[in-house]
C-alpha positions in Angstrom: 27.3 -12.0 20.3 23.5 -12.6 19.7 21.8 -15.1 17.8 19.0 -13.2 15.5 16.0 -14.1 13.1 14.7 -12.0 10.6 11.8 -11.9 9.3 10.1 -10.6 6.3 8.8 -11.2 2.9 10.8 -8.2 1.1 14.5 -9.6 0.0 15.9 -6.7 0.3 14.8 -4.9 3.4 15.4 -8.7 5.2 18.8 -8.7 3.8 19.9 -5.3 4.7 18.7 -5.5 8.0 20.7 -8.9 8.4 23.6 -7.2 7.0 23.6 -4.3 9.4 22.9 -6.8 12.6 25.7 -8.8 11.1 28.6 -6.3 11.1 27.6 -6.0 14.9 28.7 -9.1 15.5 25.8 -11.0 15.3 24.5 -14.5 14.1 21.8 -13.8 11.9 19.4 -15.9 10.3 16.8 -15.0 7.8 13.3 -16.1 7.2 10.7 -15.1 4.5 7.5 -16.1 6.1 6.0 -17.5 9.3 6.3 -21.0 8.0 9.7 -20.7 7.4 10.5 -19.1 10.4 8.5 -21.4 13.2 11.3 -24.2 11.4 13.9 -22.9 11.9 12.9 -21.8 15.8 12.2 -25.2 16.8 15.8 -25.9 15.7 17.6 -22.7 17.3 17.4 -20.8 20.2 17.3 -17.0 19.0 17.9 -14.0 21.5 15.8 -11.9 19.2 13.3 -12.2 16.5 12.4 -9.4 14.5 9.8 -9.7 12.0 6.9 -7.7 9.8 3.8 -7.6 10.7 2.5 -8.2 7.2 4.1 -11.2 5.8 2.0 -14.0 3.2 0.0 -16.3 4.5 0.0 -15.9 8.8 0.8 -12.4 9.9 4.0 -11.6 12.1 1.5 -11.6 15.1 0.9 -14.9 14.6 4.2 -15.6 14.7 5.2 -13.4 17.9 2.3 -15.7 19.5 4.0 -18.9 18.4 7.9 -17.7 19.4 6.6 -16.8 23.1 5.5 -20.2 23.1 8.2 -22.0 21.6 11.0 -19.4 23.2 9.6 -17.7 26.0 13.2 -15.9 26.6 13.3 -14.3 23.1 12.9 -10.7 22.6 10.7 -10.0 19.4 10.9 -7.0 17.7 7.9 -6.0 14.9 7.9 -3.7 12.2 6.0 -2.8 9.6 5.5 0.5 6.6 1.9 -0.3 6.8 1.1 0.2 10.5 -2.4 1.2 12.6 -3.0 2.2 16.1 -5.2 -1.2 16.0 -2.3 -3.4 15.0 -0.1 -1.4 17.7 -2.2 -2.1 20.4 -2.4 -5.7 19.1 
């Protein structure tokens, strides 16, 4: 199956989400900021990266900037509770 990151600075929303992507099949990995998660995607290809937009420190656009770079065949996939039109767009 498909080798996934998640992203995102609440435990428990990051866990479930690995949890559900995980009885699919999946390899899932789990990251609580953008720090942590730029590491471990210079070590591992990922097939899809789904982070929040607002994490501590850089935001998960920052990070959606930096996986294109590093991974230019990744999907990414952002979410967020907290969303505008603005950061939509973005």
């Amino acid at each position: 199956m498909a080798r996934l990151l998640v992203v995102d600075d609440e435990e428990k929303i990051r866990r479930q989400i690995a949890t559900a992507l995980g009885r699919g099949g999946h390899s899932v990995d789990q990251a609580e900021d953008v720090e942590q998660a730029l590491v471990m995607a210079e070590a591992c290809m990922y097939d899809l990266v789904i982070t929040d937009v607002c994490l501590p420190g850089r935001s998960g656009v920052e990070l959606v900037r930096e996986v294109r770079r590093l991974q230019p065949l990744a999907q990414v996939v952002v979410i967020t509770a907290f969303g505008s039109v603005a950061d939509a767009v973005e």
